[in-house]
N, C-alpha and C positions, 0 to 999 in steps of 0.2 A: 320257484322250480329251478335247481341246476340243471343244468344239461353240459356235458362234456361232448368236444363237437372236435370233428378230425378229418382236415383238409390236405388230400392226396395228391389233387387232380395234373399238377405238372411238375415241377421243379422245387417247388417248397414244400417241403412237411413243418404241417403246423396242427398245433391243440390248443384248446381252449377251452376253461369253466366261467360259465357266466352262470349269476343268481339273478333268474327273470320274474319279474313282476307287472301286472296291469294286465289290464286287455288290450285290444286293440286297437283302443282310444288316444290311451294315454301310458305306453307298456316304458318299462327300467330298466336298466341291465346293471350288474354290479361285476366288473370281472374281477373273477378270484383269481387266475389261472391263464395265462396268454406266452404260448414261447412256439418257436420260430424259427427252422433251419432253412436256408437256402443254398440250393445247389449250381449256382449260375457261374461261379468261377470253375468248376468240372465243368459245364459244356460251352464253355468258352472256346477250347480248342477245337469242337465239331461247330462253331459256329451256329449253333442253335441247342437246344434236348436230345440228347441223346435217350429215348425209351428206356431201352435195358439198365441203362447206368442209372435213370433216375429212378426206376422199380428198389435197385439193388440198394441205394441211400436212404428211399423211404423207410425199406425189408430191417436196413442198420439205424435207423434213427427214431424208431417211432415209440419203440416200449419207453426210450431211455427218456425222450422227451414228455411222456406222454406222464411218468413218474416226476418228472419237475416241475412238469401242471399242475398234477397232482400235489405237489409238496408247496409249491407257491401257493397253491389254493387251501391248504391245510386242512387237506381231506386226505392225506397219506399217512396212515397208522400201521404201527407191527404188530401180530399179532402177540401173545403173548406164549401160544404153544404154537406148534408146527399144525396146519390145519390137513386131515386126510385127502386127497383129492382121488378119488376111485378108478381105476384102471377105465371103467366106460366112459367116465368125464375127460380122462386123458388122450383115450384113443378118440374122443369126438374134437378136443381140441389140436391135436395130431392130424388130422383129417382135413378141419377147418381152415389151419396154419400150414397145408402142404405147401406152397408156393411161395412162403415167408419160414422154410424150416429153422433158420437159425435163430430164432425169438420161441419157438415151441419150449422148450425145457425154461429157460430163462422166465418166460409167460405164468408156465406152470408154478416154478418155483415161488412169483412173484405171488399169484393165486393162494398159496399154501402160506406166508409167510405173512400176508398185511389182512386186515380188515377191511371188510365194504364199505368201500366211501360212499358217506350220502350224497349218492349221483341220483336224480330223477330218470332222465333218459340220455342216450347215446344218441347224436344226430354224426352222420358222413357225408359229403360227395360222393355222389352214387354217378355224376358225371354232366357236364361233357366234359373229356380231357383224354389224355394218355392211358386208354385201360388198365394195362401194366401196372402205371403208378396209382389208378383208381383202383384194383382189387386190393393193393397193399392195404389200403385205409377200409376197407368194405370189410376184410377178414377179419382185421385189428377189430373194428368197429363189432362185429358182429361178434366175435367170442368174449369182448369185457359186457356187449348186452348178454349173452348168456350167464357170465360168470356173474355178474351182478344184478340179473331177472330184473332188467329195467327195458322198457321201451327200446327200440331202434328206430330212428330217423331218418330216411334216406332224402338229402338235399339237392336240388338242383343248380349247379356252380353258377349259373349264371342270374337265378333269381338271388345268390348271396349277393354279387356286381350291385343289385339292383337296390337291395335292402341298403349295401353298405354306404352308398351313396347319402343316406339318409342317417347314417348314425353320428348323434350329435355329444359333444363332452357337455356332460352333465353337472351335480355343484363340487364333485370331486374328481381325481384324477381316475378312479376304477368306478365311477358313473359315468354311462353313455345312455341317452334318449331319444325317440324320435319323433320327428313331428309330426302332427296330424297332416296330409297331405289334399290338397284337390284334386279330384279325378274329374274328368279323364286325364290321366299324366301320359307321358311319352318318354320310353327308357331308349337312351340311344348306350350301345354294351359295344364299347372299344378293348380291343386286347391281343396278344400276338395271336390267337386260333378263333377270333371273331371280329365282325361287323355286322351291327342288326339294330336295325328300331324296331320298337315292340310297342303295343300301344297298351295300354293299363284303363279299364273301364270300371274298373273296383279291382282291390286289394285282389293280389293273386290270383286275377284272372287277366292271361296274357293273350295274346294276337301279333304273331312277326308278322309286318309290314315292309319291311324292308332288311337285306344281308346284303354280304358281299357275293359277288359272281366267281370271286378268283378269291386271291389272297385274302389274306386280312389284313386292317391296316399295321398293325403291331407287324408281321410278319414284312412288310413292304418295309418299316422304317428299318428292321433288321437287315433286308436284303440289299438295302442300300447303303448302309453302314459297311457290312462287309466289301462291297464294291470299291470302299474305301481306304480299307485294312484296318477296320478297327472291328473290335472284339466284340462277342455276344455278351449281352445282350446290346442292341445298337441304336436305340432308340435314346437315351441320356446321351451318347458321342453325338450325334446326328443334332441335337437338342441345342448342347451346348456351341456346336459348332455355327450355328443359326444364329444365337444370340449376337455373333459377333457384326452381324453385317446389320448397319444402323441403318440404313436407307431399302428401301422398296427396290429398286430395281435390280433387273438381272442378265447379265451376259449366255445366259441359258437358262432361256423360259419351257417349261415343264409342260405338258397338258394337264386340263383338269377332266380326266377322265366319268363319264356319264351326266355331266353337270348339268346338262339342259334334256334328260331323256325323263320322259315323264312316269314316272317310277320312282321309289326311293331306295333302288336296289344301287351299291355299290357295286367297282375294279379299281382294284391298285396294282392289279398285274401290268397295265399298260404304262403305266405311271413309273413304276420301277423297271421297265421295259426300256423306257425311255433316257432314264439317266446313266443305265448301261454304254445305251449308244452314244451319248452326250460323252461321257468319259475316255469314249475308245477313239473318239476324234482328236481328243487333246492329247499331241506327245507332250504335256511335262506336267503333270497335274499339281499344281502348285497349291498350299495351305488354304492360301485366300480363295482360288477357285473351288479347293473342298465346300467351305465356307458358304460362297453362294452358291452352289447347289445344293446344299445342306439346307437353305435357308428357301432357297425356290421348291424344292421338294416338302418341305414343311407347312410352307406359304398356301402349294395346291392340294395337298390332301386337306387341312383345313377350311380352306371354301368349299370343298366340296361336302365335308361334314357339316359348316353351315345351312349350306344352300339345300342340302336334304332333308334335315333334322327341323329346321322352322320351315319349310314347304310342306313336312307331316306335320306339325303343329296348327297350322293354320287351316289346313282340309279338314285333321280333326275334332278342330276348338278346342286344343289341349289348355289346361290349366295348370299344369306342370311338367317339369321335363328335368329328367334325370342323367347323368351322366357316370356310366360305371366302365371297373378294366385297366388295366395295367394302363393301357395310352390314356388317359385319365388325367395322367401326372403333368401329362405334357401341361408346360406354361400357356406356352401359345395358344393350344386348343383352350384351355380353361380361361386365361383370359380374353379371347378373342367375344368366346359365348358370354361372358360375363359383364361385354361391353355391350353387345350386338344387343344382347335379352335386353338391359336394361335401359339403353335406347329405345327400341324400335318396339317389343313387346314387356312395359308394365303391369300387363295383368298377367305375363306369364310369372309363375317360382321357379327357380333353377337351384335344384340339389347337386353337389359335387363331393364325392368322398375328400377327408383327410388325406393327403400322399401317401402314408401307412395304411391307409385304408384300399388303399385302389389299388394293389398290388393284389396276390392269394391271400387269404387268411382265416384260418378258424373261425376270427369274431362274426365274420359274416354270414358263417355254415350255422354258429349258436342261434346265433338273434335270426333268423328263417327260420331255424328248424323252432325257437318258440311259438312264432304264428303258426308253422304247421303242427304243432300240438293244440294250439288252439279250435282249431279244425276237426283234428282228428287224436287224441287225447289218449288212445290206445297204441298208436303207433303202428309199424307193422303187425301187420298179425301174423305172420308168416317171413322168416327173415332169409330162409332159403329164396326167396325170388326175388332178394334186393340182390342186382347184377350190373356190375359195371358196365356202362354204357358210353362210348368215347363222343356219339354224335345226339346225346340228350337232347330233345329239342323243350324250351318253354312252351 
């Protein structure tokens, strides 16, 4: 089954063709097709996404991209005559594309001039994230399932976090597989607009357990980076500034915000509360003090991600635990758990996406939206009431 798959939800526009194979035993993926714009040097000077400007890059970036998938995947043919496209198919994609008008002629022309790729179905991000940037991908999505009478997929961003964690390189470099898993697993979804363990008692049936109350932690490493004066996004500055301090202690110790509240609900608002007032006490804030606060603020959100994530593990005799989400990347975080697990809990597995994987990306909307075919094999039936949704919940 191809499915061509298209990730809107924040700051990257990405597409993707993957040719999936198996059940949900023992399922394949073969990627034809993987490319990939990121917008983070534009909202570097608002110090975080800008909405509109990231609507306005997906609006310019997505046919063009979405044609290279296409062509990498060698599913992009011309046709050999100019094909008619009817005044009612135009003013329906006219309609469709109001809010993306500068891709409508261009769309159409594309429509008239190549051949139907053999696409199975279309899977999108239908959300959570930045509406704005979610409708751009929902319309795209929605008018190449019309033009090519294929299914439509609408994915959950956050059960991709979850899937992608789990995709493994396969005997080639465009083979990726995944494992068969033990449930009940425990997905802890880090990332700059989340914080939430969810608990997994079979395949794609979810349960939040725990979120953040405030921030998220991706958002908290951001807002503490700028405190700094370093640039969005702020979590790699913050990162690497930590790296540098070889020893555990610190001339400004952090709290660890909710870490003993019986709950596994996250705040990182206090936490980044904190290091504001920490910084406005110091007149001359010198590298090396960046440095150890960088590294004291990294130090406490990390136990606190422990100290939640194996305290839901162990109430719910998880047998695996997953980690998805931009914050992902972090070293710290992933090697901390990766010492902690294999210490302390043996019989737990611990999934961690590839770096490339823990960021946005198509691969993860494709390989979901395969298990959601699996399920439901007709797709939407109805594509009018796939609706960008900013606050999706699993």
């Amino acid at each position: 089954m191809k499915i061509l798959a298209i990730e809107t939800s924040c700051d990257e526009t990405a597409i993707s063709i993957v040719d999936a194979r198996g059940g949900f035993a023992h399922p394949t993926f073969t990627i034809l097709g993987n490319q990939l714009l990121s917008q983070a040097s534009m909202h570097a000077k608002y110090g975080g996404v800008f909405p509109n400007l990231a609507k306005r890059e997906h609006s310019k970036n997505i046919l063009p991209l979405c044609i290279l998938a296409l062509k990498e995947a060698k599913l992009f043919e011309k046709s050999k005559k100019t094909l008619n496209i009817n005044e009612k198919e135009r003013a329906f994609y006219k309609e469709l594309l109001t809010r993306e008008h500068d891709i409508i002629e261009p769309f159409i022309k594309l429509l008239s001039q190549t051949k139907k790729p053999k696409i199975d179905a279309v899977a999108v991000t239908a959300g959570p994230g930045l509406e704005p940037a979610l409708w751009v991908g929902i319309n795209f999505a929605k008018a190449l399932s019309h033009a090519w009478n294929v299914p439509l997929l609408p994915i959950n961003h956050m059960e991709g976090h979850i899937v992608a964690s789990l995709l493994q390189k396969g005997s080639s470099k465009k083979e990726i597989i995944l494992p068969k898993i033990t449930f009940p697993a425990l997905a802890l979804l880090i990332s700059g607009g989340h914080t939430e363990l969810v608990l997994m008692k079979d395949r794609m049936k979810y349960k939040k357990i725990g979120s953040t109350r405030d921030d998220a932690i991706g958002e908290a490493f951001d807002k503490v980076a700028r405190m700094m004066n370093f640039p969005y996004p702020g979590g790699p500055h913050i990162s690497k500034l930590a790296k540098t301090i070889k020893d555990g202690s610190s001339r400004f110790p952090l709290p660890r915000p909710m870490l003993h509240s019986n709950d596994f609900d996250f705040s990182f608002s206090g936490i980044k509360t904190a290091v504001l007032y920490t910084i406005k006490k110091i007149p001359r804030l010198t590298p090396k003090m960046k440095a150890e606060i960088a590294n004291e603020f990294e130090l406490a959100v990390t136990e606190v991600l422990i100290k939640k994530t194996l305290g839901a593990a162990q109430k719910y005799k998880v047998r695996t635990i997953l980690i998805g989400g931009g914050v992902s990347a972090n070293e710290r975080i992933r090697n901390t758990f990766t010492k902690k697990i294999t210490a302390e809990f043996p019989n737990i597995k611990l999934y961690l996406p590839t770096k490339d994987l823990s960021t946005d990306n198509a691969l993860m909307i494709a390989t979901s939206a395969y298990f959601r075919s699996l399920s439901n094999k007709k797709g939407a039936k109805n594509t009018k009431n796939i609706r960008a949704k900013g606050n999706l919940s699993l």
